[in-house]
Residue, then its C-alpha position, 0 to 999 in steps of 0.5 A: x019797593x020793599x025789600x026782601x030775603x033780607x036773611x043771610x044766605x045758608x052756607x052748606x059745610x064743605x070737608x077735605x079729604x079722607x087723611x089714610x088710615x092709622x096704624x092698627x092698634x094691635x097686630x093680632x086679636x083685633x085692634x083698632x085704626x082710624x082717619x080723619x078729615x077736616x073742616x074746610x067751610x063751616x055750616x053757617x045760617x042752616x046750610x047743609x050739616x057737615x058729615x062725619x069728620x072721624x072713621x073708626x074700623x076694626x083692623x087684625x083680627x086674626x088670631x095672635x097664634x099663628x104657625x109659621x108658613x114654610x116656603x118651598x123646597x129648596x133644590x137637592x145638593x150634592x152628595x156629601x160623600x164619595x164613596x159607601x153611601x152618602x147623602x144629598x139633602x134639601x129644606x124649606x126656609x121659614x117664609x113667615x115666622x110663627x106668631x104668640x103659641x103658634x109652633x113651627x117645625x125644627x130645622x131638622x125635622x122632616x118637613x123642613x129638611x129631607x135627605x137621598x142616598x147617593x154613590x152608594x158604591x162601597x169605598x172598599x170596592x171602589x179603592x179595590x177597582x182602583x188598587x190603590x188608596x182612594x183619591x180626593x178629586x174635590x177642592x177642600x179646605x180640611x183641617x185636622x185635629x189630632x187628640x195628643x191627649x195622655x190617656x191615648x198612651x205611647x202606642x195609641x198616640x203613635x198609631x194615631x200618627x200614623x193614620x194622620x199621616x196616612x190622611x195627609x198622603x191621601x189626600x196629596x197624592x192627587x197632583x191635579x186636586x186643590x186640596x189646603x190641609x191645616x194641621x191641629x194638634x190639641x191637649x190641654x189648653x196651654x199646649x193645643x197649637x198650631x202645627x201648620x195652616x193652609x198656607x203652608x204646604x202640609x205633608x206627612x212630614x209635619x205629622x211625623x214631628x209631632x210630639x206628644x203632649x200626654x196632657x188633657x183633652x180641650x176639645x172645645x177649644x180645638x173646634x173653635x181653633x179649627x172654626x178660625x181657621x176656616x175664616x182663611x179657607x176659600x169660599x168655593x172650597x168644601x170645608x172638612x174638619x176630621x177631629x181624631x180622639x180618643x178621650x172625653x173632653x175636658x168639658x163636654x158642655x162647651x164641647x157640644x155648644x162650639x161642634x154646634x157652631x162649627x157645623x154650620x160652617x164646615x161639615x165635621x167628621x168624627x173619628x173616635x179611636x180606641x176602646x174608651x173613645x166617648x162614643x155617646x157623646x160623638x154621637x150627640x155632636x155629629x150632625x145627620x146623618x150620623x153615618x156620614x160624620x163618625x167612622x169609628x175606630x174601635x181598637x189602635x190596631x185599627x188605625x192603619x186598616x186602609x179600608x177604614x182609611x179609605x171610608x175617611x177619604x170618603x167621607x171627607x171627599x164629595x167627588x173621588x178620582 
């Protein structure tokens, strides 16, 4: 006997599993990713060669512009006004945002957002049909910020009373409706105050114990006292802020910044009275449709016309009596 294959046996090379794959190198314009697996039995004694152990791949390639992808069509809400023409309105969300120089549509533009008229009735036909005053039959949480500015004079400040009392009537004739008024009265910023608060039963009483504060004119800061109170308001409540001014603000560029925040939590009516009402700049604060967020008053004589009264009330109130 003699021996033989004395030589060792061949130990063919065993990997392990694929480990998952890395996270790409960039998240646009191509990057790279890559796994990896590890040894488990060497080759050994001219076995069978172990295969690769690393994988390389290219991964995002698409291009680092990308607009944005807008969703769908949101469902129609209802009309922002009672009476003389309002407006139902719908947008599309931003479903992914836009990537480098991609572009995306502003909010306002009209692929995101649309609008339908509704109650196209005249106010005054409807407050003829009536005979009476229009009544509010929505629940509202209105607040309003009477300008007591100096530049109003003695007959514009007291006209403007008169139609803040007016409103303040209107709008608590209605037994049935729930409607919570605030009361702001704004000047210069040492003098704007508090003049009653949701909670406190507001009536044309509390608007005719007014006093003129003949100072300037802190618009802004009467918004963001008014968006304050807000924050007391009733979530199911439809939020309504009518500001009555006759003046330019003392500061125009915070005026538009906090009319700008305001408007994302309530919906603001303007009504700038008198000849030298800053109608332009009205014009730039209130949101779209502009129709359905000014009624202007264009002389103090004005300021007890029902028929402009009454565009107030529907322009404030979404469902009319």
């Amino acid at each position: 006997q003699e021996e033989c294959n004395v030589q060792p046996c061949p130990v063919d090379c065993v990997l392990g599993m694929w480990s998952g794959w890395s996270s790409c190198s960039a998240k646009c314009g191509g990057g790279v990713r890559s796994r990896s697996r590890h040894i488990k039995v060497p080759t050994r004694h001219g076995g069978e060669p172990c295969g690769r152990t690393e994988e390389t791949e290219s991964c995002n390639l698409q291009s680092c512009n990308r607009n944005c992808v807008l969703g769908r069509w949101g469902h129609w809400s209802t009309c922002n006004k009672g009476c003389g023409g309002g407006h139902r309105m719908r947008e599309r969300l931003v479903k992914k945002p836009a990537i480098g120089m991609g572009r995306c549509p502003a909010p306002t533009h009209r692929s995101r957002r649309r609008f339908r008229r509704c109650n196209m009735i005249p106010c005054w036909r409807l407050a003829t049909q009536q005979g009476r005053m229009l009544e509010c039959k929505s629940k509202v949480d209105l607040v309003m910020a009477v300008d007591s500015s100096g530049s109003l004079g003695q007959y514009g400040w007291a006209q403007s009373k008169k139609l803040a009392e007016a409103l303040v009537k209107a709008f608590s004739q209605v037994k049935e409706a729930d409607i919570k008024i605030a009361l702001l009265e704004f000047s210069s910023r040492r003098k704007t105050k508090w003049i009653t608060h949701f909670a406190d039963g507001t009536t044309d009483k509390d608007v005719k114990g007014m006093k003129w504060f003949r100072s300037g004119t802190a618009t802004d800061q009467a918004l963001g006292m008014a968006q304050g109170e807000l924050v007391n308001g009733r979530p199911d409540a439809t939020a309504v802020v009518l500001v009555i001014t006759d003046g330019k603000p003392s500061s125009t560029a915070r005026t538009l910044a906090a009319s700008k925040k305001l408007q994302k939590q309530a919906k603001v009516v303007w009504l700038p009275i008198g000849r030298r009402a800053p109608v332009k700049l009205v014009d730039m604060m209130a949101a779209t449709p502009k129709r359905d967020h000014i009624v202007r008053f264009r002389d103090f004589k004005l300021l007890t016309n029902k028929p402009l009264i009454n565009r107030v009330i529907g322009s404030s109130c979404p469902i009319l009596k």
